[in-house]
C-alpha positions in Angstrom: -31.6 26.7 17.8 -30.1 30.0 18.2 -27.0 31.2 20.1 -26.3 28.3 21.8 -24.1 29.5 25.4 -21.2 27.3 26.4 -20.9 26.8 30.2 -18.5 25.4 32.7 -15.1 26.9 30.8 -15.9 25.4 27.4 -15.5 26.5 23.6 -18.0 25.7 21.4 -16.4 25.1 18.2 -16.6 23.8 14.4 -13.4 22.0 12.9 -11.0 24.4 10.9 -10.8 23.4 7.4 -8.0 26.6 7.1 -4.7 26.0 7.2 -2.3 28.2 9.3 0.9 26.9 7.8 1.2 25.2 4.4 2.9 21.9 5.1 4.0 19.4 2.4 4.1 15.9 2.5 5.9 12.7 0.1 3.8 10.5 -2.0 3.6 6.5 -0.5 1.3 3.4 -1.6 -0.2 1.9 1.8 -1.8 -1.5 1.6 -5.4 -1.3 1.2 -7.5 -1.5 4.5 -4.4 0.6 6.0 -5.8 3.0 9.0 -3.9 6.1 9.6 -3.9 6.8 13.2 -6.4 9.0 14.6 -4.7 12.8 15.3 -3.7 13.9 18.6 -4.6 17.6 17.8 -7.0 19.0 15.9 -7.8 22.7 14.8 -10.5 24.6 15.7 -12.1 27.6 14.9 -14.2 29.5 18.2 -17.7 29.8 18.1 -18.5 30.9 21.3 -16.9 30.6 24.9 -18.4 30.3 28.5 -18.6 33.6 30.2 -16.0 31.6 33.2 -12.7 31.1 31.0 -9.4 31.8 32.1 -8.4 33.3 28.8 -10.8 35.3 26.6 -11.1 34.2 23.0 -13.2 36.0 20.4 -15.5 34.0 17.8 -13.4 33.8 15.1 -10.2 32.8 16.5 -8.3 29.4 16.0 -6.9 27.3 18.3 -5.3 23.6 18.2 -6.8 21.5 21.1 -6.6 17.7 22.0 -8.7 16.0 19.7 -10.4 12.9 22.0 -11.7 16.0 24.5 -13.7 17.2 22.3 -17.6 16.7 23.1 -20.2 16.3 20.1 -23.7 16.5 21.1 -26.9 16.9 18.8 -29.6 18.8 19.8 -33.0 19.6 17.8 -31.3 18.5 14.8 -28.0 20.6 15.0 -24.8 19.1 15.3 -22.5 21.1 17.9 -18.8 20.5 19.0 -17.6 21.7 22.7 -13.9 21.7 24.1 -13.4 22.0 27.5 -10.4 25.2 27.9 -8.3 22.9 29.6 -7.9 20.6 26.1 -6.3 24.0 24.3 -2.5 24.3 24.0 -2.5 27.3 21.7 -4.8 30.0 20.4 -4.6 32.0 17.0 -6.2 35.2 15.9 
């Protein structure tokens, strides 16, 4: 599939594996079957954006967005993430 277009104010997207800050956290033993719950936010890197957004942001930049917004769909074999703008509460370049 090539270029996919976003539509209707929304990001396409892939998950950032960059960090923006370095963050350090303490060693504990958790019981085994323990689930850590699901994160609120997750980081993003932009892919594309629908010609209609409020805001404008350029492939390449990051943004943090609510994570349960974000719409996976899978079409001809490709596996591709959308936000809807209104899910982002900060952008990155």
């Amino acid at each position: 599939m090539k270029n996919p277009q976003p539509v209707n104010r929304r990001l396409l997207v892939e998950v950032s594996n960059d960090v923006l800050e370095e963050t350090t956290e303490g060693a504990f033993l958790v019981p085994d079957g323990f689930n850590k719950e699901p994160k609120v936010y997750t980081q993003y890197v932009v892919l594309g954006s629908s010609t209609d957004t409020q805001h404008d942001y350029p492939n390449g930049t990051f943004v943090v967005a609510m994570t349960h917004l974000a719409e996976v769909v899978e079409v001809a074999g490709e596996t591709l993430t959308f936000i809807p703008e209104s899910s982002v509460v900060c952008a990155f370049e």
